[in-house]
FIRODO-328936 format. One line per 5 residues: number of its first residue (from 1); their letters; for each residue x, y, z of N, C-alpha, C, O, CB. Coordinates in Angstrom, 2 decimals, always signed. Glycine has a CB too. Layout:
% residues N
NUM> a> X/Y/Z/X/Y/Z/X/Y/Z/X/Y/Z/X/Y/Z ~ ...
***
This chain:
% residues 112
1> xxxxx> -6.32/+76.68/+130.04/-6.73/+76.13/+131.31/-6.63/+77.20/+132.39/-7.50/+77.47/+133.22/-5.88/+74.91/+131.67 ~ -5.52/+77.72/+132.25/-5.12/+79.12/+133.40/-6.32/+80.01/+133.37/-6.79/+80.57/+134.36/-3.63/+80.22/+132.89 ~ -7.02/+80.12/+131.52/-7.63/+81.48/+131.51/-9.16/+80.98/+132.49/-9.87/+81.84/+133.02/-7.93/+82.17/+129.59 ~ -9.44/+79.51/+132.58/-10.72/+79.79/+132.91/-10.69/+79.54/+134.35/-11.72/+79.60/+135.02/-11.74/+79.00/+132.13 ~ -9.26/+79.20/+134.99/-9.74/+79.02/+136.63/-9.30/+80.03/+137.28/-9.55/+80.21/+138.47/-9.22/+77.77/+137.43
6> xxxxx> -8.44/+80.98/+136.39/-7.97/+82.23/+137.33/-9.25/+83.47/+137.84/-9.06/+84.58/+138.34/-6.70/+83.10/+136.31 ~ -10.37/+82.87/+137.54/-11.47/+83.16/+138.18/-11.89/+82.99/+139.79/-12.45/+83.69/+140.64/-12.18/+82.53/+137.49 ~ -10.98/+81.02/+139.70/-11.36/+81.07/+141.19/-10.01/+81.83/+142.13/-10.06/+82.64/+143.05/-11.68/+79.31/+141.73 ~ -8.57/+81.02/+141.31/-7.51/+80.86/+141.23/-6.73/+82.23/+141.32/-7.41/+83.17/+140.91/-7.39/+80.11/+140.23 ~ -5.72/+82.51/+141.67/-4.56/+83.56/+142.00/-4.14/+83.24/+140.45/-4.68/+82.13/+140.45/-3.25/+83.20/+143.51
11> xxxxx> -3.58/+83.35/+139.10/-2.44/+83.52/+138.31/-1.27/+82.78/+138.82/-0.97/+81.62/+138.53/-2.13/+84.89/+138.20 ~ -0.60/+83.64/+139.67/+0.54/+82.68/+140.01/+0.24/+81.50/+140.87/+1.13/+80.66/+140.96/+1.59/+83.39/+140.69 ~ -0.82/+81.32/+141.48/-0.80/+79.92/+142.02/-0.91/+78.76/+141.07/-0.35/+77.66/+141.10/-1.87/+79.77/+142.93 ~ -1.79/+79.29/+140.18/-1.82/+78.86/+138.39/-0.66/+78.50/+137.92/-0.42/+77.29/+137.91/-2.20/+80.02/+137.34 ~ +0.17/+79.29/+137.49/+1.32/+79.18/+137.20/+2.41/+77.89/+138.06/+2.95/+76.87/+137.64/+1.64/+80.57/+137.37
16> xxxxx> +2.38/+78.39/+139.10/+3.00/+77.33/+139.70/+2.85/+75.59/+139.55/+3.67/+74.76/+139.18/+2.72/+77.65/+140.85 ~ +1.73/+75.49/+139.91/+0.62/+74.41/+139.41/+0.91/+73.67/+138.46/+1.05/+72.45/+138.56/-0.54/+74.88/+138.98 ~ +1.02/+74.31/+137.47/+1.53/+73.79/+135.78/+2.59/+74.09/+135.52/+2.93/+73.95/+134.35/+0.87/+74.31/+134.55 ~ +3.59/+74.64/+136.52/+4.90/+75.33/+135.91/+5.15/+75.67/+134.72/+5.82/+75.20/+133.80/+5.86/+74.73/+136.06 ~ +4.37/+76.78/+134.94/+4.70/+77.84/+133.75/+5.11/+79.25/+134.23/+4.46/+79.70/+135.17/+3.40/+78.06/+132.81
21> xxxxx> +6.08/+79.99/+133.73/+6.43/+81.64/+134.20/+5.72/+82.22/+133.58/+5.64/+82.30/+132.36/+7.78/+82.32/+133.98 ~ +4.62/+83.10/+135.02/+4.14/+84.22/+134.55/+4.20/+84.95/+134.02/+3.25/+85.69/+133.77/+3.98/+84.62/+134.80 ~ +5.56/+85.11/+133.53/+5.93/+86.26/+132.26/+5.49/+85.86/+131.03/+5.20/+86.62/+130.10/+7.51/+86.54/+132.01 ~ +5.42/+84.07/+131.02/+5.53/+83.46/+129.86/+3.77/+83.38/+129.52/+3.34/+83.22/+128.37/+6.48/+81.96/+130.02 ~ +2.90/+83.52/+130.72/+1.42/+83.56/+130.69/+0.97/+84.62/+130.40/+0.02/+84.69/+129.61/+0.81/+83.27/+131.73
26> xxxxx> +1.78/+86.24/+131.20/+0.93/+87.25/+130.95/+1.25/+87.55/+129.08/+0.29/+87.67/+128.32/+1.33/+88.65/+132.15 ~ +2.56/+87.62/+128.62/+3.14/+87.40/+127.43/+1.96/+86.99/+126.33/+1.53/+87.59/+125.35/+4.26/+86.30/+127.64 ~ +1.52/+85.41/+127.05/+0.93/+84.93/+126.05/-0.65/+85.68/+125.79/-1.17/+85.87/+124.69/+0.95/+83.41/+126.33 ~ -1.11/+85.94/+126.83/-2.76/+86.20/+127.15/-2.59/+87.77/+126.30/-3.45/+88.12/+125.48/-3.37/+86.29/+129.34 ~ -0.98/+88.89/+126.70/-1.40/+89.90/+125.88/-0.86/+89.87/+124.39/-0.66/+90.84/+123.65/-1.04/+91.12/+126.53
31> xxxxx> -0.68/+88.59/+124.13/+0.14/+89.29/+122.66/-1.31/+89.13/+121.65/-2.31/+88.44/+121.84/+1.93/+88.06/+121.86 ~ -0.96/+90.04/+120.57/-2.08/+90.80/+119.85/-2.82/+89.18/+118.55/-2.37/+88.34/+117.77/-1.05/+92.65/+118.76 ~ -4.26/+89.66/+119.17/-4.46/+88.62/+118.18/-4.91/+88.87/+116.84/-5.60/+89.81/+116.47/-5.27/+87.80/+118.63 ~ -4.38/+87.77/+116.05/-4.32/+87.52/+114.85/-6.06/+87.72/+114.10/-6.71/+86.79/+114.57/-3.60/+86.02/+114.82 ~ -6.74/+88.35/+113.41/-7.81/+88.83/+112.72/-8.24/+87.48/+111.70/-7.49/+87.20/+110.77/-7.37/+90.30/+111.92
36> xxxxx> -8.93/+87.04/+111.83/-9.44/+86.05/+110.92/-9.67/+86.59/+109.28/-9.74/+85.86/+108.29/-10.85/+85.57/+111.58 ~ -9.74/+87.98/+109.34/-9.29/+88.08/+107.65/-7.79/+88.25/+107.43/-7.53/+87.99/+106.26/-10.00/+89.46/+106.85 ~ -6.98/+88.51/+107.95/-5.41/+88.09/+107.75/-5.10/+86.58/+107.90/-4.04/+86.15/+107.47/-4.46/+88.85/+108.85 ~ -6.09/+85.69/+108.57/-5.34/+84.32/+108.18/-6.06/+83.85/+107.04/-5.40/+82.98/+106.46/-5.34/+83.13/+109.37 ~ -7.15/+84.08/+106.49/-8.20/+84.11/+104.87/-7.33/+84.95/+104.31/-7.00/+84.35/+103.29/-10.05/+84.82/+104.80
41> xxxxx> -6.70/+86.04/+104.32/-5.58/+86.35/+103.35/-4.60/+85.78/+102.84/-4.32/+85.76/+101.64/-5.05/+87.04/+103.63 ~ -3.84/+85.11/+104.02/-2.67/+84.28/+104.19/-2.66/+83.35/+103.14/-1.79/+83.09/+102.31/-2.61/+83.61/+105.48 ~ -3.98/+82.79/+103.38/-4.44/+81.43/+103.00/-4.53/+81.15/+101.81/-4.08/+80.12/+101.30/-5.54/+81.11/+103.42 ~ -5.39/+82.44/+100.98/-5.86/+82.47/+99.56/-4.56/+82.68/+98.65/-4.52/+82.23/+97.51/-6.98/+83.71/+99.32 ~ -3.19/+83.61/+99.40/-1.97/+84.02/+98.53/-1.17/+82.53/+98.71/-0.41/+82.05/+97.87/-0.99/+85.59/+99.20
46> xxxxx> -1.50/+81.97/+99.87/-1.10/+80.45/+99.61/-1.44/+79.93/+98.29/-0.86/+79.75/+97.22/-1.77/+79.50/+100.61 ~ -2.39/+79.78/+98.67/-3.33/+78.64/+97.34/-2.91/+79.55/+95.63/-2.85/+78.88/+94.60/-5.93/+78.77/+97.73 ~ -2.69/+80.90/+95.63/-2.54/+80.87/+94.28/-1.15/+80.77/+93.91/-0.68/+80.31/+92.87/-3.12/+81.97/+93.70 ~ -0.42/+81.38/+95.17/+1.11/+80.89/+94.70/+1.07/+79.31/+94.18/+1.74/+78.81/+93.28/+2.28/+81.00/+96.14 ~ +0.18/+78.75/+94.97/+0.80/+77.37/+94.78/+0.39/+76.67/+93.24/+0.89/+75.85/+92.46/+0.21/+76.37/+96.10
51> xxxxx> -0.74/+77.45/+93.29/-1.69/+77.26/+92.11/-0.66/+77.66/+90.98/-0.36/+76.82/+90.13/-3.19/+78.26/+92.16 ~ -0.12/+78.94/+90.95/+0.39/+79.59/+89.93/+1.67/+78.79/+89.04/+1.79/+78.64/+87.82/+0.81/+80.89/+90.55 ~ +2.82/+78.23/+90.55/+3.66/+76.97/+90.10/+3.15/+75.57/+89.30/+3.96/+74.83/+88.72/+4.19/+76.49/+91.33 ~ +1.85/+75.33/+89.35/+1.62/+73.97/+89.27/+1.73/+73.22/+90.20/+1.44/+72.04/+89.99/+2.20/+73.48/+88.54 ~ +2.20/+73.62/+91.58/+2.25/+72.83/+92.39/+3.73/+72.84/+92.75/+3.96/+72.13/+93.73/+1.66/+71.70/+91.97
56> xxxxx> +4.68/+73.40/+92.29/+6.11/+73.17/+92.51/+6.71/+74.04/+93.20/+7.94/+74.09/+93.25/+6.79/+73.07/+91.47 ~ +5.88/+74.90/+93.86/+5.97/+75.83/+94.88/+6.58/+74.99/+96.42/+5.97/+73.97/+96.74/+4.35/+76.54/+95.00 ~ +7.52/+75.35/+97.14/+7.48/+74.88/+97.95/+7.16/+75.72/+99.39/+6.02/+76.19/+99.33/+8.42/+74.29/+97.73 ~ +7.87/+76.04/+100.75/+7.50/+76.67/+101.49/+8.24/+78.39/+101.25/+7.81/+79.54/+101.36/+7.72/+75.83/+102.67 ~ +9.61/+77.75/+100.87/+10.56/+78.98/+100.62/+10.25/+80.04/+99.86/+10.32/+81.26/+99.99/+11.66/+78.65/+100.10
61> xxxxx> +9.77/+79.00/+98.73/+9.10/+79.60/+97.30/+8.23/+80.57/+97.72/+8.46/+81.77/+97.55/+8.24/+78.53/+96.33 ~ +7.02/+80.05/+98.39/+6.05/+80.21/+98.65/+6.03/+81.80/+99.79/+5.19/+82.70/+99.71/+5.65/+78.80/+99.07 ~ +6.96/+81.75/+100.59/+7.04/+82.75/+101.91/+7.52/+84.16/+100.84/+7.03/+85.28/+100.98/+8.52/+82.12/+103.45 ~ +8.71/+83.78/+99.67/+9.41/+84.91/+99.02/+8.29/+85.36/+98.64/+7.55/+86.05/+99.34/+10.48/+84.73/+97.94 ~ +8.05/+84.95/+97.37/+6.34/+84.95/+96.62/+5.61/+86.32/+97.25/+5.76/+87.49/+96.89/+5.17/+83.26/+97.21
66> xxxxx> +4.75/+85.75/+98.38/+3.74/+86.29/+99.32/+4.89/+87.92/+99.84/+4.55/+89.11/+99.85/+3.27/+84.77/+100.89 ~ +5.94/+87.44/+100.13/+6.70/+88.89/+101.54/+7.11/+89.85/+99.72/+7.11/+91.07/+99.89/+9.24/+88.04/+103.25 ~ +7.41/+89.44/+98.29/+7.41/+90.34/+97.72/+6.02/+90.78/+96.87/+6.11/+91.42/+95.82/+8.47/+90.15/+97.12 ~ +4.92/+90.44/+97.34/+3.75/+90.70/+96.87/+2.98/+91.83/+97.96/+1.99/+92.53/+97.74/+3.03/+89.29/+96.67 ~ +3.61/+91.75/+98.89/+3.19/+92.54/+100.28/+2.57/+91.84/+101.03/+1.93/+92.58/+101.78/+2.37/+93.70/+100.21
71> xxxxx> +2.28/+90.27/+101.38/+1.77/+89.90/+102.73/+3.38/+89.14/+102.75/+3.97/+88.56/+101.84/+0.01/+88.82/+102.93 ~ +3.80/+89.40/+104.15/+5.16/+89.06/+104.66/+4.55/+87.47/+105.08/+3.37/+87.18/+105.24/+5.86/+90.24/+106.10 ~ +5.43/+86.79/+105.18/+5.45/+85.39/+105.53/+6.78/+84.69/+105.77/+7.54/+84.63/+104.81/+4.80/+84.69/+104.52 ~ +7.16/+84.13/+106.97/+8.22/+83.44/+106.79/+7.96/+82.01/+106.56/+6.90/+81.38/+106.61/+9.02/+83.66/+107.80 ~ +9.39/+81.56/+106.27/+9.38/+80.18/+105.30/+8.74/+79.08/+106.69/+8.70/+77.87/+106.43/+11.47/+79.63/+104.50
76> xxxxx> +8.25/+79.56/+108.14/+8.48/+78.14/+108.70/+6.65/+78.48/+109.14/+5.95/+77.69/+109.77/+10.09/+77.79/+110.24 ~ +6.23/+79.71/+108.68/+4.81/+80.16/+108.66/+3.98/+79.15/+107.58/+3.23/+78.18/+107.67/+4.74/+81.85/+108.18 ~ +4.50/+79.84/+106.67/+4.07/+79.27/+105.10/+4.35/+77.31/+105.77/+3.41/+76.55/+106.04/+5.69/+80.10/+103.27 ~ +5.32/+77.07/+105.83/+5.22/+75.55/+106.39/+4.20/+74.97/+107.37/+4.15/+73.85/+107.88/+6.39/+75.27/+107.03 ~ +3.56/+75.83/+107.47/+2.79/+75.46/+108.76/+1.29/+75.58/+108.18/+0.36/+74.83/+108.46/+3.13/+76.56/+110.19
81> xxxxx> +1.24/+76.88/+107.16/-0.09/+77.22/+106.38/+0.19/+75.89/+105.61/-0.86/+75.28/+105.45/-0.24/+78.86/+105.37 ~ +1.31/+75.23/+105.07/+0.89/+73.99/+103.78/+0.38/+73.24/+104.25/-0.55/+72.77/+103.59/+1.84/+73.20/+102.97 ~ +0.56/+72.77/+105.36/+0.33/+71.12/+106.48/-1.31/+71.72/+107.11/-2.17/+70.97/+107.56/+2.10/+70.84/+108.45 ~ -1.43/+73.07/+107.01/-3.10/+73.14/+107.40/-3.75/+72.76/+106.12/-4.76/+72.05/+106.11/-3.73/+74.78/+107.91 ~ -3.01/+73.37/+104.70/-3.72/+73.44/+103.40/-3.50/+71.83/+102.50/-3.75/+71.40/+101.37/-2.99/+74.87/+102.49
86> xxxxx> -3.11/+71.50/+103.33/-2.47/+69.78/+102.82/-2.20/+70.41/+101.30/-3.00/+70.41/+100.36/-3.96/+67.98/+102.85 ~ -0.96/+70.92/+101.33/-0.27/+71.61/+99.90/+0.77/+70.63/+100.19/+1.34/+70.48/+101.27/+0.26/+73.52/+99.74 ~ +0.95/+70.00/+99.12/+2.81/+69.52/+99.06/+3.43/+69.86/+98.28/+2.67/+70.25/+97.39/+3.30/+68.23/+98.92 ~ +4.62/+70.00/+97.92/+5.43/+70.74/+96.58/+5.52/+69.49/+95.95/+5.88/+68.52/+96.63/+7.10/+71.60/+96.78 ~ +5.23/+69.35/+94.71/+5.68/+68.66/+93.93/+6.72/+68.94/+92.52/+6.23/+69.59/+91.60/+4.69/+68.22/+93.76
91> xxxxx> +8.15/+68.42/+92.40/+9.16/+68.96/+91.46/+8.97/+68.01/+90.32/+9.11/+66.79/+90.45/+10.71/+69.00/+92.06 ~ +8.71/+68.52/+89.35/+8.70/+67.99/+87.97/+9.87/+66.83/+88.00/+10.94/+67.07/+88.57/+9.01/+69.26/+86.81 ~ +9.59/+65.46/+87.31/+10.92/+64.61/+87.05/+11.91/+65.10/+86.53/+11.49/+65.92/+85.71/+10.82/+63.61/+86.32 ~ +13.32/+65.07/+86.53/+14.31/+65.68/+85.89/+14.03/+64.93/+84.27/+13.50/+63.82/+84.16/+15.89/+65.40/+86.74 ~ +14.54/+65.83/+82.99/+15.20/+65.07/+82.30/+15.61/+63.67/+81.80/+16.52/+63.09/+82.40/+15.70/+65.37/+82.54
96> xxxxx> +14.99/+63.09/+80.73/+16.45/+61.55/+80.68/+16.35/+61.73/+79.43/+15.43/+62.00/+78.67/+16.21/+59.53/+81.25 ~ +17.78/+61.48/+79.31/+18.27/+61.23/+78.18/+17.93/+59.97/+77.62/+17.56/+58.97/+78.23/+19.48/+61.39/+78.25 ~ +18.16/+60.15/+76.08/+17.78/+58.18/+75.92/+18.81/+57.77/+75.33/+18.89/+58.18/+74.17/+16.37/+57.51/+74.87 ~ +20.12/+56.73/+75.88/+20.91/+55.71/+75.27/+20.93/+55.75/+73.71/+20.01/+55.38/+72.97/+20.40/+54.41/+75.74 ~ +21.93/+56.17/+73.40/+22.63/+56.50/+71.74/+22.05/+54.43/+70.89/+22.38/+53.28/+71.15/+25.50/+56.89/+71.99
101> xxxxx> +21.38/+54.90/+70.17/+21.80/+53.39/+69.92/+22.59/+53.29/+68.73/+22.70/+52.09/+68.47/+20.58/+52.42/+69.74 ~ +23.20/+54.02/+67.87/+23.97/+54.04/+66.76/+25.00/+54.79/+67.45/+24.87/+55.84/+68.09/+23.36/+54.61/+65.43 ~ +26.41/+53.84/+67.14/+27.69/+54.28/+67.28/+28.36/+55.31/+66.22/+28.61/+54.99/+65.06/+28.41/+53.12/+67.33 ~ +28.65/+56.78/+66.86/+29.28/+57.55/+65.52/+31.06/+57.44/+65.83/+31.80/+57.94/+66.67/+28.63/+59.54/+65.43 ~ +31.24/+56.54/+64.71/+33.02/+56.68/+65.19/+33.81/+57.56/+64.24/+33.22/+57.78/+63.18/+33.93/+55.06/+65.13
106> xxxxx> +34.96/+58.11/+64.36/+36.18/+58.45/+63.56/+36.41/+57.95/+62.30/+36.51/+56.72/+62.21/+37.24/+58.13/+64.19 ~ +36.52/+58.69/+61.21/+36.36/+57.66/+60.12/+37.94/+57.10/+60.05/+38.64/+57.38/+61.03/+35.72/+58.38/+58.54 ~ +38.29/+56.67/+59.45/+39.86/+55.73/+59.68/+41.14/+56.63/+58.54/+40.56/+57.42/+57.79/+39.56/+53.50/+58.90 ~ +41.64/+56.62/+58.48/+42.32/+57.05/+57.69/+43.63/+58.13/+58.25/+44.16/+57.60/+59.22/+41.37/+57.53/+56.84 ~ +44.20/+59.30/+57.94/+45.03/+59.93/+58.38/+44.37/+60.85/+59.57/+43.20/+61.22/+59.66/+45.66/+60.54/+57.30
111> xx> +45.45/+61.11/+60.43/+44.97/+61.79/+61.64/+45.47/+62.89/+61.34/+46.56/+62.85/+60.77/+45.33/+61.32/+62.98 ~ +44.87/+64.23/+61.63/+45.18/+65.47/+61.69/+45.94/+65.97/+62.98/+46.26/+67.16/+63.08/+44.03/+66.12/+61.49
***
């Protein structure tokens, strides 16, 4: 909103307006932007990590994965790429055992 009226507008009268600190505006307007083939990078080491688990990849999984493959990612990035990629982790059911149905007892006789 700031970027398109500070045409007519002062910045800091802007700022004021919406109470926001100009440090926190100029900050935002210069920090470096992100290249649309680094977020298509991001995206694709998403999808095969996730691919590669079966799906049991989660965000943590997923950030290690990618930062020791060489695209760095932190775990709350990658959380944010799943909820764009509607990825959910899914963990295999544990285990069950199945209920003995034959009793093995002690045979009777002298005890050792």
């Amino acid at each position: 909103m700031i970027k398109r009226l500070k045409e007519s507008y002062s910045v800091m009268a802007l700022c004021q307006v919406f109470n926001i600190h100009r440090s926190s505006y100029r900050a935002w307007f210069n920090r470096p932007k992100q290249s649309s083939t680094e977020k298509e990078k991001e995206l694709r080491m998403m999808n095969a990590v996730h691919r590669e688990s079966n799906g049991s990849a989660g965000a943590r999984t997923i950030a290690s994965t990618s930062t020791q493959r060489g695209l760095p990612l932190s775990r709350y990035r990658s959380g944010r790429l799943m909820k764009q990629l509607e990825i959910v982790s899914c963990q295999l059911p544990g285990h069950r055992y199945k209920k003995a149905t034959h009793y093995y007892s002690q045979p009777s006789g002298k005890r050792v």
